[in-house]
C-alpha positions as CSV (number, residue, x, y, z in Angstrom):
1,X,-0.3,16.5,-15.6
2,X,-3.3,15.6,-13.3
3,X,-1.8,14.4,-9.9
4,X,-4.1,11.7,-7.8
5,X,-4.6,12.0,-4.2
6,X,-3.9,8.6,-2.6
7,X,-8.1,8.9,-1.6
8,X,-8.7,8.3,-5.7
9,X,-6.3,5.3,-6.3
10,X,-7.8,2.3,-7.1
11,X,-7.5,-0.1,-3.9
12,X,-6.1,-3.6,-3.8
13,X,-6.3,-5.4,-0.6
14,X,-4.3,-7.9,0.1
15,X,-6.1,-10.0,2.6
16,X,-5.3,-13.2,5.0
17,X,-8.0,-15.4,5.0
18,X,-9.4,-17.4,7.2
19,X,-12.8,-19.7,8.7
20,X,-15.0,-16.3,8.9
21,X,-15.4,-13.1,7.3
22,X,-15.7,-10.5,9.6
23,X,-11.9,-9.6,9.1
24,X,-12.2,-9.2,5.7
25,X,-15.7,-7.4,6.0
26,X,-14.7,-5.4,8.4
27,X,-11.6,-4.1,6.1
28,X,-13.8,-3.2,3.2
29,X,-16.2,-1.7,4.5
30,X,-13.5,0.6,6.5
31,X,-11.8,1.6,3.4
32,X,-15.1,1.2,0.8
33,X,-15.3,-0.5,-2.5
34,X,-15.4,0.8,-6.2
35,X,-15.4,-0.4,-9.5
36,X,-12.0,-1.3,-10.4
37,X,-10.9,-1.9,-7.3
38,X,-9.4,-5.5,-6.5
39,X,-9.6,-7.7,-3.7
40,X,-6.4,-10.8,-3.2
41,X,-7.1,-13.3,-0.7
42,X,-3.6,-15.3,0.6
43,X,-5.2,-18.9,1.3
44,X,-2.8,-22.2,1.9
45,X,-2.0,-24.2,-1.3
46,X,-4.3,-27.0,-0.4
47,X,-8.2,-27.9,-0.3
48,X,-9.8,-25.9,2.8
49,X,-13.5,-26.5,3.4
50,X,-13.7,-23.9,5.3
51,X,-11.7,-21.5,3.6
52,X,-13.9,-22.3,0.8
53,X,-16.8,-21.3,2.3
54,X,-15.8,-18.2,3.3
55,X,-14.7,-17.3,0.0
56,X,-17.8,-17.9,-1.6
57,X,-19.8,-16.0,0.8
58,X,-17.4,-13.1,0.4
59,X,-17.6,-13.3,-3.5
60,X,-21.3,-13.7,-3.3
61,X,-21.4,-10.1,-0.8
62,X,-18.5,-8.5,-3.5
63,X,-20.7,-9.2,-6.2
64,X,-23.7,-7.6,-5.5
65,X,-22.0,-4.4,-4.5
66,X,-20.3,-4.1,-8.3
67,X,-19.3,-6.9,-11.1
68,X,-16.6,-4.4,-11.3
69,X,-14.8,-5.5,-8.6
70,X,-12.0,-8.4,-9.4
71,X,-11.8,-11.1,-6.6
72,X,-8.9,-13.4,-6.7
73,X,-7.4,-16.3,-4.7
74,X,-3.4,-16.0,-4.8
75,X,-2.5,-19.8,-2.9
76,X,0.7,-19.9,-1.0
77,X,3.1,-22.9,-0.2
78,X,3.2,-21.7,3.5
79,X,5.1,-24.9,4.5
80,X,8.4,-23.3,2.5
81,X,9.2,-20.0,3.8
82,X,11.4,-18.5,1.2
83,X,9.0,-19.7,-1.4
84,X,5.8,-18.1,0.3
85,X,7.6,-15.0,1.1
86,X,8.5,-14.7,-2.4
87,X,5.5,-15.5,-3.4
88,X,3.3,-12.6,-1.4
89,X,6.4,-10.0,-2.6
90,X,5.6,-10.3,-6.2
91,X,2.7,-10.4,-5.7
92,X,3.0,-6.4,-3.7
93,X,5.2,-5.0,-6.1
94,X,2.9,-5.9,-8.9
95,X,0.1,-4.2,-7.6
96,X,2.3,-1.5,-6.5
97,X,3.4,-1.4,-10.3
98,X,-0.5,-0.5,-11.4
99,X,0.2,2.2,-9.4
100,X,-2.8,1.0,-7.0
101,X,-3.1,1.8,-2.9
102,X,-2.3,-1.4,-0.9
103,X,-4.3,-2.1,2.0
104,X,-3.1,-5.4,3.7
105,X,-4.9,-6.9,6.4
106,X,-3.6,-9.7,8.8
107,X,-6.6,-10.4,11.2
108,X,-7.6,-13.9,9.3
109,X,-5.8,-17.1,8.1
110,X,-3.3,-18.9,9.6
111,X,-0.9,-17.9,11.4
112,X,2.6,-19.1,9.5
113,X,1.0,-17.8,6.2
114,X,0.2,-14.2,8.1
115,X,4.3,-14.5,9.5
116,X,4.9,-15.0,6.0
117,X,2.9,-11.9,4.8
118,X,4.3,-10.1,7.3
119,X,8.1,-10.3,6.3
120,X,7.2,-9.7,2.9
121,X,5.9,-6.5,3.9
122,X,9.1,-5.7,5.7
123,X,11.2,-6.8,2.7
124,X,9.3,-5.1,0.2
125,X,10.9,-1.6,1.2
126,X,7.4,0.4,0.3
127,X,6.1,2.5,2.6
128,X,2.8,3.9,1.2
129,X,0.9,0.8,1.9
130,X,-1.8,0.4,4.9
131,X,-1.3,-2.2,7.1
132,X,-3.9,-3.3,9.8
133,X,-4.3,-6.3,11.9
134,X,-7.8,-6.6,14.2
135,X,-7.9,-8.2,18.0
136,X,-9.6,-12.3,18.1
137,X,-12.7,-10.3,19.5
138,X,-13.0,-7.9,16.1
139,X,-13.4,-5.0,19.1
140,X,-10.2,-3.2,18.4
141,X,-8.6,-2.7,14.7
142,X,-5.1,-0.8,14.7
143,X,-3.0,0.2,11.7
144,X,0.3,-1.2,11.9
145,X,3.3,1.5,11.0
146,X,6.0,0.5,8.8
147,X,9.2,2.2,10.0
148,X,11.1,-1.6,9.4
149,X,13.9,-0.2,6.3
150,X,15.8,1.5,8.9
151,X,16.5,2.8,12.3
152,X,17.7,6.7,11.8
153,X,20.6,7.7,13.7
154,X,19.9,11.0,15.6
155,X,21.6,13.5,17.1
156,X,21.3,13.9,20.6
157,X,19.5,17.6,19.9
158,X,17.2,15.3,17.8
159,X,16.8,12.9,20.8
160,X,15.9,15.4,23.1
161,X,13.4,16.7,20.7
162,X,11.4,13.7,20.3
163,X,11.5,13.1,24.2
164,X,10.3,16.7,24.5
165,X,7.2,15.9,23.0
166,X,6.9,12.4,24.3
167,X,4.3,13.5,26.5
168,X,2.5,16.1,24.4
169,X,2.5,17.9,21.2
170,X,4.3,21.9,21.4
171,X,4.5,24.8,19.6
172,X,7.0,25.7,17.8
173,X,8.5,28.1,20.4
174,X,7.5,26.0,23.4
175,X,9.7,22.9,21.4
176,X,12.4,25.6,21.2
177,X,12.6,26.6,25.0
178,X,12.1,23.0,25.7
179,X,15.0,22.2,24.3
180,X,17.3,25.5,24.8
181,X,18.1,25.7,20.9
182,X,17.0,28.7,18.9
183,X,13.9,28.5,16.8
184,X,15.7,28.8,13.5
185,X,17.5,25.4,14.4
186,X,14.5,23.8,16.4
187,X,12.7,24.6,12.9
188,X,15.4,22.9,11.0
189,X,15.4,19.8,12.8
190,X,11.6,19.9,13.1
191,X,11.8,19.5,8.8
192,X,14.6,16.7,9.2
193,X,12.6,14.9,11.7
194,X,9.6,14.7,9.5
195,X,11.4,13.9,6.4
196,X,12.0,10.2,8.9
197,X,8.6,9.9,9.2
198,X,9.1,10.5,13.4
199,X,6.7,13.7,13.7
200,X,4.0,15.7,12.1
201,X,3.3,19.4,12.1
202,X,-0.1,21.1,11.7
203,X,-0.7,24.9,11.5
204,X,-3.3,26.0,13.7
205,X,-3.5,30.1,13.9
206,X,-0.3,31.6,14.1
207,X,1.5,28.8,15.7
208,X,2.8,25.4,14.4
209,X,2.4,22.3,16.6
210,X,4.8,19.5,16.8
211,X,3.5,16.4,17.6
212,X,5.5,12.4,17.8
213,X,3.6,9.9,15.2
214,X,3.6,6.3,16.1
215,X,7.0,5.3,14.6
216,X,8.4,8.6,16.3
217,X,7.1,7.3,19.4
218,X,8.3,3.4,19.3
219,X,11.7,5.2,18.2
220,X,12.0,7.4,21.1
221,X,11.1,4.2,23.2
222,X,14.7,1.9,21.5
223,X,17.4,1.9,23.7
224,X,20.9,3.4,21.9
């Protein structure tokens, strides 16, 4: 069996749209474009002149990288709720279904349709989708973690390895004297803790360096 690195999926964004394109621009040419990759822009239900014009320039840019590449307009009812966020969910498990990497973007459209997007997302329960959201000046794009199905309950070992590297990434051993637990357990946890999603580990030499990712972080940050 050949096994795909996520880097040779075919892409489907899901993408908020909006008056301009620079969002949606700015999102493919981060990730790239290839043939047989597929583009879904979330507009309102109704006429939008200036939705519409930014959906033909995009088509018109989309085209003349590859005819390969399918463009399509998925309209929501954004003034019902339920119905929207229904909607958008079928919508991401179908492409998940193709077996396709979702990139969603929220930096364009209005801003009850990107609410809407936003707790489908969090519904959906899958976490091997991208999702990005870019500041009103397009200066700053971050990647928004999804860490929404659950909030682990932790020992209080756990806890005080996650505050132990709040302020920096440690070795192994460091982690271990940090924390006053040998480094047979600190190395068990360690493999618990990044089953959660709540740290990564890198080899570098000899040594193996613990380090918080984002959602570790925010959940270090909640209050219990």
């Amino acid at each position: 069996m050949v096994h795909m690195s996520i880097e040779n999926l075919q892409k489907s964004f899901i993408i908020t749209l909006g008056w301009t394109e620079a969002p949606a621009l700015a999102s493919l040419t981060k990730h790239g474009l290839a043939e047989g990759d597929r583009i879904i822009f979330l507009i309102p239900d109704w006429y939008d002149e200036g939705i519409r014009s930014t959906i033909s320039s995009l088509k018109s840019l989309i085209s003349k990288i590859s005819q390969k590449i399918e463009v399509h307009e998925l309209p929501i009812t954004i003034t019902n709720f339920g119905d929207a966020v229904k909607r958008i969910l079928d919508k991401i498990y179908e492409e998940e279904k193709e077996g396709r990497r979702l990139i969603i973007n929220l930096s364009g459209g209005m801003r009850i349709l990107i609410i809407e997007t936003l707790v489908a997302i969090m519904m959906s329960g899958i976490k091997n989708l991208f999702i990005e959201v870019q500041s009103e000046d397009r200066k700053i794009t971050i990647e928004v973690p999804y860490f929404w199905e659950y909030t682990p309950i932790l020992t209080e070992t756990q806890k005080n390895i996650l505050k132990a590297l709040l302020k920096e990434n440690l070795s192994l051993s460091e982690l271990s004297k940090a924390c006053q637990i040998p480094i047979s357990t600190a190395y068990r946890l360690i493999i618990e803790l990044e089953r959660l999603g709540l740290i990564e580990t890198e080899k570098i030499g000899k040594e193996r360096i613990v380090g918080l990712t984002m959602k570790g972080k925010i959940i270090t940050s909640l209050r219990k």
